[in-house]
C-alpha positions in Angstrom: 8.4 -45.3 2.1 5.8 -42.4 2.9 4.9 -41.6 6.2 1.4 -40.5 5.4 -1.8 -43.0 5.7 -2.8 -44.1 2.5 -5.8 -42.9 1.0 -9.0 -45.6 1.2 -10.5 -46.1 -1.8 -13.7 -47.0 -3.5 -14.2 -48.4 -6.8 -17.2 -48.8 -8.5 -18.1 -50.9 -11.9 -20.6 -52.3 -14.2 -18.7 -55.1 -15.9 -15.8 -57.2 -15.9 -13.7 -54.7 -13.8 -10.0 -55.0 -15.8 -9.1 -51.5 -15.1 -10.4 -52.3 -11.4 -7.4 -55.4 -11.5 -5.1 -52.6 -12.8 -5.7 -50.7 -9.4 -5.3 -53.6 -7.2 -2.2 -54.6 -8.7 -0.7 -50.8 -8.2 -1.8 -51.5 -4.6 -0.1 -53.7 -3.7 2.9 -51.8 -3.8 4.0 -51.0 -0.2 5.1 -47.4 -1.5 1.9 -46.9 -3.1 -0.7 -43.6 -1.5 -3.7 -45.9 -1.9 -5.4 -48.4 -0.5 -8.4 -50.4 -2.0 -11.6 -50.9 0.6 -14.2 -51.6 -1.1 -15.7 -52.7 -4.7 -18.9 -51.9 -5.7 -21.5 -52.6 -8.7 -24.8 -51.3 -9.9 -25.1 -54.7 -11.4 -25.1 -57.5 -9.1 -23.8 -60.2 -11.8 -20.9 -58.4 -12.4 -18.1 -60.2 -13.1 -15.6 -57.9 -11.7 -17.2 -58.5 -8.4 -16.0 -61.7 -8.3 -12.8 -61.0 -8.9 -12.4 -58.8 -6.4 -14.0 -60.7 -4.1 -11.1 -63.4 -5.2 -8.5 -61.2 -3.9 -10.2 -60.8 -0.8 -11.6 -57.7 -0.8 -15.0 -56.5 0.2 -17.7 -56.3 -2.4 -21.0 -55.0 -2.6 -24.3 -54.8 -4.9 -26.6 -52.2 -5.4 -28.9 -53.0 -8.3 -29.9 -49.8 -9.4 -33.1 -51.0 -11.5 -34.8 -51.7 -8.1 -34.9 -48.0 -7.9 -36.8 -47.4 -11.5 -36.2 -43.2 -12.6 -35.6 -42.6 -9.1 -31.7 -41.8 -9.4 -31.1 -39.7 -6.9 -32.2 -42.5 -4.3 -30.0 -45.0 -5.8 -27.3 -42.3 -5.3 -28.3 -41.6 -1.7 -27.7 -45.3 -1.2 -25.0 -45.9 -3.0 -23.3 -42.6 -1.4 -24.3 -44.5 2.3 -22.8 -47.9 1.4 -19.1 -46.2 0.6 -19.4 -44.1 4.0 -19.9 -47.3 5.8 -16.7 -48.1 4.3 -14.9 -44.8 5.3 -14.0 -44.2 1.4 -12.1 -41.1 0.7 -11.4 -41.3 -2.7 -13.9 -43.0 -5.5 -12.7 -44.3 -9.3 -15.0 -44.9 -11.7 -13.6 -48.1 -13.5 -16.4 -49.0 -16.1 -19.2 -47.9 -13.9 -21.9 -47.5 -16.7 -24.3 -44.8 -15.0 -24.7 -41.0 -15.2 -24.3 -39.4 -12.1 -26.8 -36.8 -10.8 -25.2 -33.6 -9.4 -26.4 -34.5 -6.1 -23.7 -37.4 -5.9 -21.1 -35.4 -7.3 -21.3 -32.9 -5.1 -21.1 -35.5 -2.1 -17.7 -36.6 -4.1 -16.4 -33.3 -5.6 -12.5 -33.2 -5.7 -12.8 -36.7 -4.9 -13.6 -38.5 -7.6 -12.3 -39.9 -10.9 -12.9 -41.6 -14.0 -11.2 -43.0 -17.0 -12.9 -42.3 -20.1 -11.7 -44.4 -23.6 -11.1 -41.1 -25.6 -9.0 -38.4 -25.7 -10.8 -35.8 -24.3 -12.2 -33.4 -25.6 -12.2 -35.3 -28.2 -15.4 -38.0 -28.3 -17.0 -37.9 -24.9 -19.9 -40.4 -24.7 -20.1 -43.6 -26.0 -19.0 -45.6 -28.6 -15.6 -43.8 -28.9 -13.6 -46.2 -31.3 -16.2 -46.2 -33.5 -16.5 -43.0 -33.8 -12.3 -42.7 -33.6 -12.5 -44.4 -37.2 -15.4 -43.2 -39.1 -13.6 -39.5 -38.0 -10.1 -40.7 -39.5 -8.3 -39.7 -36.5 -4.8 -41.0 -36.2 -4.2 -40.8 -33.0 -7.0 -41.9 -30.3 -6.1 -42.9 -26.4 -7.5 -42.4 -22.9 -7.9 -40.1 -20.5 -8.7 -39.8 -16.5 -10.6 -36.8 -15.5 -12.0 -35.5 -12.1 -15.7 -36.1 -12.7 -18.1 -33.1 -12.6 -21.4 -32.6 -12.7 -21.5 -32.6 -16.7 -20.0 -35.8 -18.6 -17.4 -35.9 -19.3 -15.4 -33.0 -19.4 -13.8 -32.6 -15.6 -10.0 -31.8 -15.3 -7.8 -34.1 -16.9 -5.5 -35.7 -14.9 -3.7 -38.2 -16.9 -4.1 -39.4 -21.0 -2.2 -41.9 -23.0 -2.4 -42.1 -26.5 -2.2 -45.0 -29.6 -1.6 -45.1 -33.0 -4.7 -45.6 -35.3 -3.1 -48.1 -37.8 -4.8 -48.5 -41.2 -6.1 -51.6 -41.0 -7.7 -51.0 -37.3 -11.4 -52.0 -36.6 -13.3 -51.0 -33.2 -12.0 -54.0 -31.3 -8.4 -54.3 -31.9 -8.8 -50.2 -31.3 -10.5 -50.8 -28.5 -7.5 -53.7 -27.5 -5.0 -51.3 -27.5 -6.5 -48.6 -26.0 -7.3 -50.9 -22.7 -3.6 -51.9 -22.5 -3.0 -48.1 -22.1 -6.1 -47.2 -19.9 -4.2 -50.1 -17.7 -0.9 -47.9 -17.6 -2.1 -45.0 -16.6 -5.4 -45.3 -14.3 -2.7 -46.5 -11.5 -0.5 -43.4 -12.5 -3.6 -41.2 -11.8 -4.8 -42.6 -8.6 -1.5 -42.5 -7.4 -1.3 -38.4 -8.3 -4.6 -38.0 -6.6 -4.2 -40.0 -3.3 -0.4 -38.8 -2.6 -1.6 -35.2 -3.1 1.1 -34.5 -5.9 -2.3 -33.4 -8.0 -4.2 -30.3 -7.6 -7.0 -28.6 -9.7 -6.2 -25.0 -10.5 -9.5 -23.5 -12.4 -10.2 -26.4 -15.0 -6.5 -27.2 -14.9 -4.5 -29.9 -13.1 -1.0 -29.4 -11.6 0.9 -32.4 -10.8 4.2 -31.2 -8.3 3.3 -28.2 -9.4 3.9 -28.7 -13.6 0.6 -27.8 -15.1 -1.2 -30.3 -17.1 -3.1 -29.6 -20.3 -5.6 -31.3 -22.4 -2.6 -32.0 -24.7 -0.2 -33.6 -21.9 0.1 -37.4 -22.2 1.2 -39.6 -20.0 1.9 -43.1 -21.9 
């Protein structure tokens, strides 16, 4: 078992949080480099809130509509509640708002995301959608350091699927969630034992170099 503290750990969501329940499983693992702290929302009906809050772990909600266009002091807010917390490390597990450079500069190095795409490939929304009307046959997920511009940080970590023939946008979607599952953990747990590092717009993992084509299914 390491020696080294484990990393605390903020993660933030809009929804029902599955990816979040990925993490906290991974957690519990007495060998595993992170620890989860805190769980906040920008939506205070949230489901994944409560689930969270089942498994006994602190929760917060910061309704960013009380703020109107103003995002930056959302951020500023949002940015306080996770110091309070001592978070060193933030995931982005379904948290459904673009991030002002302000806040990613508070969190740069530090924070991730898990986008349903391959990237490059599709950033934005509605990816399996646009996965099929493309004819892609292969489509996946990826986990990227988040910078300033969406969507495009440093992957860390993709896993790809099959497009089968007779696909539609949810049983794509299906499939690509059991893999986003697999390898959000993997990714957190690169980032908070210090195995990953970014080299330029690269990320080396021990050392071995990981490209936009790596997968790790």
């Amino acid at each position: 078992m390491s020696t080294q503290p484990k990393k605390r750990v903020g993660v933030l969501i809009s929804g029902r949080g599955s990816n979040m329940l990925s993490l906290i499983e991974a957690a519990k693992a007495p060998d595993y480099p992170a620890e989860i702290v805190v769980v906040g929302s920008n939506r205070p009906d949230a489901k994944g809130l409560e689930r969270a809050a089942d498994e006994g772990f602190a929760t917060f909600a910061l309704d960013h509509k009380l703020y109107g266009k103003d995002r930056e002091a959302f951020e500023r807010d949002l940015h306080a509640m996770l110091e309070q917390h001592n978070v060193e490390l933030l995931v982005l597990a379904g948290f459904l708002r673009l991030l002002t450079p302000w806040f990613v500069n508070q969190w740069q190095g530090r924070m991730i995301n898990i986008h349903p795409a391959l990237l490059p490939s599709f950033p934005g929304l509605h990816t399996h959608e646009r996965a099929l009307t493309e004819g892609v046959r292969i489509h996946g997920a990826t986990v990227h350091f988040v910078t300033a511009e969406m969507d495009v940080g440093p992957i860390i970590a993709q896993g790809a699927v099959p497009v089968l023939d007779g696909d539609n946008p949810d049983t794509l979607a299906a499939r690509v969630l059991a893999v986003e599952h697999q390898i959000y953990p993997k990714a957190l747990e690169a980032v908070a034992s210090g195995k990953a590092s970014v080299d330029g717009f690269r990320v080396k993992i021990d050392g071995t170099e990981q490209t936009e084509e790596s997968l790790i299914c």
